[in-house]
C-alpha positions as CSV (number, residue, x, y, z in Angstrom):
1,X,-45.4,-18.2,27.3
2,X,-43.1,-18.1,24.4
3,X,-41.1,-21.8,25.8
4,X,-45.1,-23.4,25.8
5,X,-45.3,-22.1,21.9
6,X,-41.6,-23.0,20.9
7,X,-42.2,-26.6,22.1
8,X,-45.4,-27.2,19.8
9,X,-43.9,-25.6,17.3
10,X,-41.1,-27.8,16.7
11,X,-42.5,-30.9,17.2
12,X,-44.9,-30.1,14.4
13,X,-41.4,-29.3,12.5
14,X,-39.9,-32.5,13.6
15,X,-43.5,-34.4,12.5
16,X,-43.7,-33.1,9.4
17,X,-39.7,-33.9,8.9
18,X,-39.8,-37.6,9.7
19,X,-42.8,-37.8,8.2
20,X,-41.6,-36.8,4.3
21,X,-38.1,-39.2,5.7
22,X,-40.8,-42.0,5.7
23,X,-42.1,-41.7,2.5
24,X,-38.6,-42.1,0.8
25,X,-39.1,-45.0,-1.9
26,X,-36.9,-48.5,-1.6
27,X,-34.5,-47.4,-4.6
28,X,-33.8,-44.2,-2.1
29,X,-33.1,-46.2,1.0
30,X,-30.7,-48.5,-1.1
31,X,-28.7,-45.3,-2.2
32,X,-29.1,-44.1,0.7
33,X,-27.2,-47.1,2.4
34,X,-24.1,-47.1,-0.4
35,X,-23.7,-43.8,0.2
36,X,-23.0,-44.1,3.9
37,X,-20.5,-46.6,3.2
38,X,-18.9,-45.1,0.1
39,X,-19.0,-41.9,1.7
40,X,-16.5,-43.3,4.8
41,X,-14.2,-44.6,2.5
42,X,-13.9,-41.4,0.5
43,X,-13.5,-39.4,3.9
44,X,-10.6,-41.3,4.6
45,X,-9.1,-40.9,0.9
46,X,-9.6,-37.3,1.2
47,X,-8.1,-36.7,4.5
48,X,-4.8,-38.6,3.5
49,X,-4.5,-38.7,-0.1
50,X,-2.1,-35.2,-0.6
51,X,-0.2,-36.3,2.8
52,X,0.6,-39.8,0.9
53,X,1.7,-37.3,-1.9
54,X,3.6,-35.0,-0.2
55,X,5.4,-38.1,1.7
56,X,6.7,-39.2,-1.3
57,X,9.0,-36.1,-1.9
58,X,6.3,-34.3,-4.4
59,X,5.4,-30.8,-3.4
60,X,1.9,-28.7,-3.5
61,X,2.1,-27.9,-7.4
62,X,1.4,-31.5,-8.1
63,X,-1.2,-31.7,-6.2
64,X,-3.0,-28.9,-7.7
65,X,-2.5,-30.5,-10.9
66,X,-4.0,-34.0,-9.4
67,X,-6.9,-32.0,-8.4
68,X,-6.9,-30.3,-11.7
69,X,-6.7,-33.4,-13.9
70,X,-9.7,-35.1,-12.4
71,X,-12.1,-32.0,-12.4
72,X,-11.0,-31.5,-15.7
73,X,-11.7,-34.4,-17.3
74,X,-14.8,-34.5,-15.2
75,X,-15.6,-31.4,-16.6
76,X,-14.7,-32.5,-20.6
77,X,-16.5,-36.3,-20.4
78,X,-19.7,-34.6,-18.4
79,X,-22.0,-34.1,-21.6
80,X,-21.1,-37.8,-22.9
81,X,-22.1,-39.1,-19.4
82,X,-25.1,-37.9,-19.2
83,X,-26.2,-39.4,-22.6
84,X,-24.2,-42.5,-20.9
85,X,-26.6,-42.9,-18.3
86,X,-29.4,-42.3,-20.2
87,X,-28.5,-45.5,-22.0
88,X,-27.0,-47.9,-19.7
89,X,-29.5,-46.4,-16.6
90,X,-28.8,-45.2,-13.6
91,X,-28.0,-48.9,-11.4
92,X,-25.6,-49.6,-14.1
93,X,-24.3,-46.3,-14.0
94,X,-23.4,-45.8,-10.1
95,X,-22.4,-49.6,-10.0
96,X,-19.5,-48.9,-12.7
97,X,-18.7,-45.4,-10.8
98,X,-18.6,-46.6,-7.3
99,X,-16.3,-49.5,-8.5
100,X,-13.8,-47.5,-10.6
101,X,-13.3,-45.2,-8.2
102,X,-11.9,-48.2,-5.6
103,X,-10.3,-49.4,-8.5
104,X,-8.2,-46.2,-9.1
105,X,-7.3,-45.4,-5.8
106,X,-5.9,-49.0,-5.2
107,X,-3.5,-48.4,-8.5
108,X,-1.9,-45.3,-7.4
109,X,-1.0,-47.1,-3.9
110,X,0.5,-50.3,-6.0
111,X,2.4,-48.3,-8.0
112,X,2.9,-45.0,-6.8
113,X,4.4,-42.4,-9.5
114,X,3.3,-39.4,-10.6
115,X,2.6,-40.6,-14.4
116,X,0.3,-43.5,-12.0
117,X,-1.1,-40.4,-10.0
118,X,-2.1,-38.5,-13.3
119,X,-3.5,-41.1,-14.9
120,X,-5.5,-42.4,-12.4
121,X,-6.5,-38.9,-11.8
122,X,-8.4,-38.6,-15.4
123,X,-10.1,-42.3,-13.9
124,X,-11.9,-40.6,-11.0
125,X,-12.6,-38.0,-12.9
126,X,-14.6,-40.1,-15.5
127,X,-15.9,-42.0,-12.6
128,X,-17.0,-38.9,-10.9
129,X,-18.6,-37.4,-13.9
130,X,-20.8,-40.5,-14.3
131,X,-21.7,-41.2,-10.6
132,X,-22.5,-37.2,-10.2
133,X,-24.3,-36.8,-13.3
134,X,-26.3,-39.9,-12.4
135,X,-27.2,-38.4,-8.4
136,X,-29.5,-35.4,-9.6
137,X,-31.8,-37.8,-12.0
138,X,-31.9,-40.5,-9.8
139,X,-32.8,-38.9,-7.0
140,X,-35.5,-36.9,-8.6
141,X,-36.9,-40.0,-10.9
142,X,-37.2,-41.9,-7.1
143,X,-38.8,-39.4,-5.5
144,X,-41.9,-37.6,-5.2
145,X,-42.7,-33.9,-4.5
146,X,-43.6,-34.1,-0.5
147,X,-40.0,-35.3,-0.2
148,X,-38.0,-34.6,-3.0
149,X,-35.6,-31.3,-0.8
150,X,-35.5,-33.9,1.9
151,X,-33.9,-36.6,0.0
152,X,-31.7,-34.5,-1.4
153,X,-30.3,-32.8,1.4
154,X,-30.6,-36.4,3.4
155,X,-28.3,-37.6,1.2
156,X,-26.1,-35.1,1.2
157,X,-26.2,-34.7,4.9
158,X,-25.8,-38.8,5.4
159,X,-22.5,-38.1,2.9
160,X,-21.1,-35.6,5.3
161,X,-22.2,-37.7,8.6
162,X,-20.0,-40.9,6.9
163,X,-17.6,-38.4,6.4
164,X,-17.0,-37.6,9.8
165,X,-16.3,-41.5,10.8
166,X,-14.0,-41.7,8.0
167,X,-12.0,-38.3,8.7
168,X,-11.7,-39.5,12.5
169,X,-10.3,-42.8,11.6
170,X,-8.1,-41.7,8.7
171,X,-6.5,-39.1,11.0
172,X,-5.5,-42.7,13.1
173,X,-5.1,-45.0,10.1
174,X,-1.7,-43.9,9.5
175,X,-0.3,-44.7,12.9
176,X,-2.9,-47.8,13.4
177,X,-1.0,-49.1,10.2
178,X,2.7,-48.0,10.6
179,X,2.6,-49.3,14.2
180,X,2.3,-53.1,12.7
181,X,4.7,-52.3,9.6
182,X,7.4,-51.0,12.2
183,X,7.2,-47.5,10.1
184,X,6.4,-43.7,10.6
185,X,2.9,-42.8,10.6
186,X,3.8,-40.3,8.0
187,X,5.9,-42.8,6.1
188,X,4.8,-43.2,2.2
189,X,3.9,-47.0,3.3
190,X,1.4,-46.2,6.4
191,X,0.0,-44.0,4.2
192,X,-0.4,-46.1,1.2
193,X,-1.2,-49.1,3.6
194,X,-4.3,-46.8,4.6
195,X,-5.4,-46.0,1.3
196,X,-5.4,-49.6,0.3
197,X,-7.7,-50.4,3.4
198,X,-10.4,-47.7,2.1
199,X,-10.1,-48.8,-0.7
200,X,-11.2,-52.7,-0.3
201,X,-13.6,-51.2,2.5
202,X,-14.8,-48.6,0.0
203,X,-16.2,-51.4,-2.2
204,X,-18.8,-52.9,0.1
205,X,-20.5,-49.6,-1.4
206,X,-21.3,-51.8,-4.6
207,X,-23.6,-54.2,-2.5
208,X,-26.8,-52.4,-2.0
209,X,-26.7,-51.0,-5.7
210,X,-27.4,-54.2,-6.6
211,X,-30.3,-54.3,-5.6
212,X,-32.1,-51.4,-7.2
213,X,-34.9,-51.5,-9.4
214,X,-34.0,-50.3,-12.9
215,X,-36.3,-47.7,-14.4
216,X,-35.0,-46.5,-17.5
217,X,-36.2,-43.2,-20.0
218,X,-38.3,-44.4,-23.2
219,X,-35.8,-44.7,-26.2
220,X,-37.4,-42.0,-28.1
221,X,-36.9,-39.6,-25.1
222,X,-32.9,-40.1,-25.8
223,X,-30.9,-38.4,-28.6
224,X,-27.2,-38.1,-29.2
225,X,-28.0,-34.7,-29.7
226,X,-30.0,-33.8,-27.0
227,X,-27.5,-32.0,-24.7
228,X,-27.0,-29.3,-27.6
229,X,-30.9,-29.0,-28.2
230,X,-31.7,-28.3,-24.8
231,X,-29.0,-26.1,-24.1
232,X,-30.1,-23.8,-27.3
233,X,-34.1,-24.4,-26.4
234,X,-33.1,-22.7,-22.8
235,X,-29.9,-20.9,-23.0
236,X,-31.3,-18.0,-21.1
237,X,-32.6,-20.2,-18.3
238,X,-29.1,-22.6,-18.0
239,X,-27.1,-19.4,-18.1
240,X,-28.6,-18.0,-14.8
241,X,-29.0,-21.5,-13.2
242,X,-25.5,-22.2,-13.6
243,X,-23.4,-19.1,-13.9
244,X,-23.3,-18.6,-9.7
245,X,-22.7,-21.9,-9.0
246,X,-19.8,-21.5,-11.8
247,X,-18.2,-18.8,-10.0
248,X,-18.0,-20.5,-6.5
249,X,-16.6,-23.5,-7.9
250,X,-13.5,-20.9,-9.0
251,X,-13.8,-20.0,-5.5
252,X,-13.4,-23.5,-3.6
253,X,-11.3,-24.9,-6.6
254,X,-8.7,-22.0,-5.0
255,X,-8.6,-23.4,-1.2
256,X,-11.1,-26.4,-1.1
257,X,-8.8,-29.2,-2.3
258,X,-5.6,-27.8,0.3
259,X,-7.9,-27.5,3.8
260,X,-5.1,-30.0,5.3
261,X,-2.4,-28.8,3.8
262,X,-3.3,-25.1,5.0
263,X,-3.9,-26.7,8.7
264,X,-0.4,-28.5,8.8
265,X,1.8,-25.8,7.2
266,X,0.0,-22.7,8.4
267,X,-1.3,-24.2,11.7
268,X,1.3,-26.8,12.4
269,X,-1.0,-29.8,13.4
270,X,-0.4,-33.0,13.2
271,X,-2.7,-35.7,11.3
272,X,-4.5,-36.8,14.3
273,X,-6.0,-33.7,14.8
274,X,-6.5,-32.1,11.3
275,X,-8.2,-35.9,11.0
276,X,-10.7,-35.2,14.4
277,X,-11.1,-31.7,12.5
278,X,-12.5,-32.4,9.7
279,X,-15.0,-35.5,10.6
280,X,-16.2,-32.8,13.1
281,X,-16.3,-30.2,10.3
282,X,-17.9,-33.0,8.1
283,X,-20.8,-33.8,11.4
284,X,-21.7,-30.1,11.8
285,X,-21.6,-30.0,7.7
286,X,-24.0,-32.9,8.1
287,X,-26.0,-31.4,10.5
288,X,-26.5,-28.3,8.5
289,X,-27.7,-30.3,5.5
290,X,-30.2,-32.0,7.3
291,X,-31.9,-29.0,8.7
292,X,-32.0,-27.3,5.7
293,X,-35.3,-28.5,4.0
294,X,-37.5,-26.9,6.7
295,X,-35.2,-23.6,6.3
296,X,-36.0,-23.7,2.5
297,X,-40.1,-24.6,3.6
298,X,-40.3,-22.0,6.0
299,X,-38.4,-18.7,4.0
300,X,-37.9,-20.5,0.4
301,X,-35.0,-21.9,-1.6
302,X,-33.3,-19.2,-3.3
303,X,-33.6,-17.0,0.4
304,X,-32.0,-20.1,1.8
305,X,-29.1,-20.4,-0.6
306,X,-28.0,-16.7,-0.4
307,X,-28.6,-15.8,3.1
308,X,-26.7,-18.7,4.5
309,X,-23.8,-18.3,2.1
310,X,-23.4,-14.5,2.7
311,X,-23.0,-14.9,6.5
312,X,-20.5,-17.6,5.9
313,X,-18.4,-14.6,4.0
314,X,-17.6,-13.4,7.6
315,X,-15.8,-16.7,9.1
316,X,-14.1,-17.4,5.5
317,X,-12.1,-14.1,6.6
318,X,-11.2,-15.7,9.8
319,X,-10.4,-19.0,8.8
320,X,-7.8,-17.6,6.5
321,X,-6.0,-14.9,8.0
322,X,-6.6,-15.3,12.0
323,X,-3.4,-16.2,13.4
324,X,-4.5,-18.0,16.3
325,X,-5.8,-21.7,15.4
326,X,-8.3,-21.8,17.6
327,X,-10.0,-19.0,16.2
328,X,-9.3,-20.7,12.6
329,X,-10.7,-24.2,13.7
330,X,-14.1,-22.4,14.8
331,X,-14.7,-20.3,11.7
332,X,-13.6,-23.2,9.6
333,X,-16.7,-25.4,11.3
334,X,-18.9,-22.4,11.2
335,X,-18.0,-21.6,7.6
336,X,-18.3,-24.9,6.1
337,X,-21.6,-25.4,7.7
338,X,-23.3,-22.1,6.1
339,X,-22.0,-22.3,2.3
340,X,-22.6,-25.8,1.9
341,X,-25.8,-26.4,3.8
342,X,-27.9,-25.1,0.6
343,X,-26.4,-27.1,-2.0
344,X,-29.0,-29.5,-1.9
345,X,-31.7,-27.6,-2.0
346,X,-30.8,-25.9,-5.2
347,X,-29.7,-28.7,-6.8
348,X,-33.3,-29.7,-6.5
349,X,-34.5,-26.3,-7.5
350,X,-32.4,-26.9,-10.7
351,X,-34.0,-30.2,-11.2
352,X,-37.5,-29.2,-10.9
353,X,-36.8,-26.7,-13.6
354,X,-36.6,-29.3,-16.4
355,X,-38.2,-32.1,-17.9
356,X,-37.7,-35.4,-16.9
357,X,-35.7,-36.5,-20.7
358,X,-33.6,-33.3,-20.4
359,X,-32.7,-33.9,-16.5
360,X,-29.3,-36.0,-17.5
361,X,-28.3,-33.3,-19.5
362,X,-29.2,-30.6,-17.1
363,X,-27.3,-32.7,-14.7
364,X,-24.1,-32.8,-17.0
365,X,-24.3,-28.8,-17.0
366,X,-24.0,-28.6,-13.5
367,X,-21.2,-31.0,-13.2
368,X,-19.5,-28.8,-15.9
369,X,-19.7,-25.8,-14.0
370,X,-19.0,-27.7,-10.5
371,X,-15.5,-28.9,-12.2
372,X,-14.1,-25.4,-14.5
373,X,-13.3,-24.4,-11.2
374,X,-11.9,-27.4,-9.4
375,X,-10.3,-28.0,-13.2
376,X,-8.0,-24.6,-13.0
377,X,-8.3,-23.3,-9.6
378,X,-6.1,-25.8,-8.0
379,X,-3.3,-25.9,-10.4
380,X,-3.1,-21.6,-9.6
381,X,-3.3,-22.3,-6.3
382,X,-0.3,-25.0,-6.2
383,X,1.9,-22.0,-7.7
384,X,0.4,-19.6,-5.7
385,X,1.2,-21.6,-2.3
386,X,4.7,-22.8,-3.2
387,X,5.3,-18.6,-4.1
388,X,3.0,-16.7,-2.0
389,X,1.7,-18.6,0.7
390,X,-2.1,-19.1,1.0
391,X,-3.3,-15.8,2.0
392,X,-3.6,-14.5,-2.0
393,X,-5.5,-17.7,-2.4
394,X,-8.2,-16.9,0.2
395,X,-8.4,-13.0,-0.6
396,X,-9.2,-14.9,-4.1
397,X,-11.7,-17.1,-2.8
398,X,-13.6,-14.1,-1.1
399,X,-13.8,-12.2,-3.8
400,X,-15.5,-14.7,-5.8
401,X,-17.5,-16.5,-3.6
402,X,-18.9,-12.8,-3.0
403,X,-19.5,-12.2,-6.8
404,X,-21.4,-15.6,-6.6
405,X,-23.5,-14.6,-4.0
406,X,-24.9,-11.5,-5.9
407,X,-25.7,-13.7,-8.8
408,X,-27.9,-15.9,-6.7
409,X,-29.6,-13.0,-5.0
410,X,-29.9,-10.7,-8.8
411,X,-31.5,-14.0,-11.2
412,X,-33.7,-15.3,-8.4
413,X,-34.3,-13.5,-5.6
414,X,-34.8,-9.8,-7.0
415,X,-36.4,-10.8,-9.8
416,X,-39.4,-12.7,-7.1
417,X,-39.5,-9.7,-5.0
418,X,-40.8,-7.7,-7.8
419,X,-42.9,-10.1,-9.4
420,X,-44.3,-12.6,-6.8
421,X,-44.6,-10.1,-3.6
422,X,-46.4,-13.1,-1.9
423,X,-45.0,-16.4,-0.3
424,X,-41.9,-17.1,-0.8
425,X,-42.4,-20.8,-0.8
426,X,-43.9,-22.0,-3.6
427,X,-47.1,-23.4,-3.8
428,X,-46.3,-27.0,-5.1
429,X,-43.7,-27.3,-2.0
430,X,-46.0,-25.9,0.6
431,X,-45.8,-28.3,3.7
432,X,-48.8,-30.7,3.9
């Protein structure tokens, strides 16, 4: 009896799904199809990236301050982005980002130094800044209600399926390339060599941009000062929206950035593997983000986020202090899956919460908070893994990502158990 009502069930789940898939616009689809190919390249780059570092005789300290330098000035040129895009619109804008960010990975392979590493560094980061603050308005400005968490989390989840392609090559790359140069597969030059590949490959991304339909905000909607206006209109509001999401980015910013680096030197495992490792971690990521909008339908957004993040707390202790690797690679899958598989959806409930003129600037804020912590985390940790070894790092991470957790559950969910005792869903996102 209960197999005859599962079955019904879920293909009225699976209806409904494909369904509000359907109904994404032609501006959506075109994204859509940039980011699968941008999103392979960018698997590969950060797979091999801080081996191509290390292989040049620099240690983990400068790669924290790589990873610092880019969220940083991610972090300091968000606000100016978002009136950016509000000028030059958001084709323009992920057409510039996508290219620069090809661009700047092919100058640190041509001339590889760290003074070439850092400053190319503060280029992704600008690049970043622009194409994330662009994603959030985008999306939401080519999108309707019935399928606005879907196309989120789609694209998110398509990110993390191109992901997994390019992690499973990149962990081959190396040897594919070093093989036909007569070198080491953990030589500086296969490294490099793979880098430059991505990066060529990484700008097909540019093509289907091209062909989206501008739709730009009315001039008079746009002020240089609109980022401090709205901030001051809805301090209050900002504050709670981004203050959690602050506090896990200080979290990931601590062990995020060194996953290979922790597999190889912890672990011991060669490239292959920590390559099959994480497009496998990015597939089940994937996965998760994809089956995430009916979650957020059936028991709401804010239950979503906090419930799937608090049991990842239990396999975050495993991936960083269980000895045995096995046991690491599992919780590491497991783990990744359940903290990240939210982020989507309350990225949208963010971006419902504000006008359509003050999304940009919204947008910006997030990014800000996304990159304090990738801005200063990573440089600690560097120090704290050339000293201590990575186990302060993690107890660090737990510690925070816990704190976060509270924060999500004390601004959003509390405060609707007290006052709205009815659905948690609400109305306007109802399935139809």
């Amino acid at each position: 009896m209960k197999i005859s009502r599962l079955f019904p069930r879920a293909s009225r789940v699976l209806a409904s799904y494909f369904d509000r898939v359907r109904a994404f616009q032609p501006n959506a689809r075109l994204y859509l199809t940039s980011v699968i190919l941008s999103g392979a390249a960018m698997g590969v780059y950060r797979l091999l990236f801080n081996f191509y570092v290390l292989s040049l005789g620099y240690d983990e300290a400068l790669l924290g301050t790589l990873i610092t330098t880019s969220s940083l000035t991610a972090l300091l040129s968000a606000l100016p982005m978002g009136y950016l895009v509000d000028n030059i619109g958001h084709k323009t804008a992920l057409i510039i980002g996508t290219a620069v960010l090809g661009l700047a990975v092919g100058v640190m392979v041509l001339f590889p130094s760290a003074l070439t590493f850092v400053l190319m560094n503060i280029v992704l980061g600008l690049a970043q800044s622009l194409t994330g603050v662009t994603m959030g308005p985008f999306l939401m400005e080519n999108s309707g209600e019935k399928e606005r968490t879907y196309l989120f989390s789609f694209t998110s989840g398509l990110q993390m399926a191109s992901a997994f392609f390019g992690n499973w090559i990149g962990g081959y790359l190396p040897t594919w390339i070093g093989s036909l140069q007569g070198s080491a597969p953990t030589s500086p030059s296969a490294y490099g060599g793979a880098l430059a590949a991505i990066a060529v490959a990484g700008s097909v991304g540019i093509l289907p941009l091209l062909f989206l339909r501008p739709v730009r905000l009315a001039r008079d909607k746009r002020s240089v000062f609109a980022p401090l206006a709205y901030f001051g209109q809805h301090s209050r509001l900002l504050g709670k929206l981004i203050l959690p999401m602050l506090v896990t980015s200080l979290g990931a910013g601590l062990i995020m950035p060194f996953m290979n680096v922790f597999f190889r030197n912890v672990h011991h495992q060669p490239d292959p593997v920590i390559g099959a490792m994480f497009a496998w971690g990015s597939l089940a990521m994937g996965v998760g983000l994809l089956i995430a909008p009916p979650l957020a339908d059936r028991f709401g957004k804010i239950q979503l986020v906090v419930i799937t993040q608090a049991l990842s707390i239990p396999f975050l202790v495993l991936l960083g202090f269980a000895p045995w690797f096995a046991v690491s690679a599992a919780a590491y899958y497991i783990r990744l899956t359940l903290m990240n598989m939210s982020l989507p959806v309350y990225q949208t409930f963010v971006m419902e919460k504000v006008e359509p003129s003050a999304r940009a600037t919204v947008a910006s804020l997030v990014s800000m908070a996304n990159n304090v912590g990738w801005a200063f985390s990573p440089q600690i940790s560097g120090w704290i893994q050339v000293n201590y070894g990575f186990q302060p790092a993690f107890a660090a991470t737990l510690v925070l990502y816990m704190i976060s957790i509270f924060l999500y559950w004390r601004f959003f969910w509390y405060p609707l158990g007290k006052e709205q005792p009815v659905s948690p869903v609400p109305a306007t996102l109802k399935p139809q």
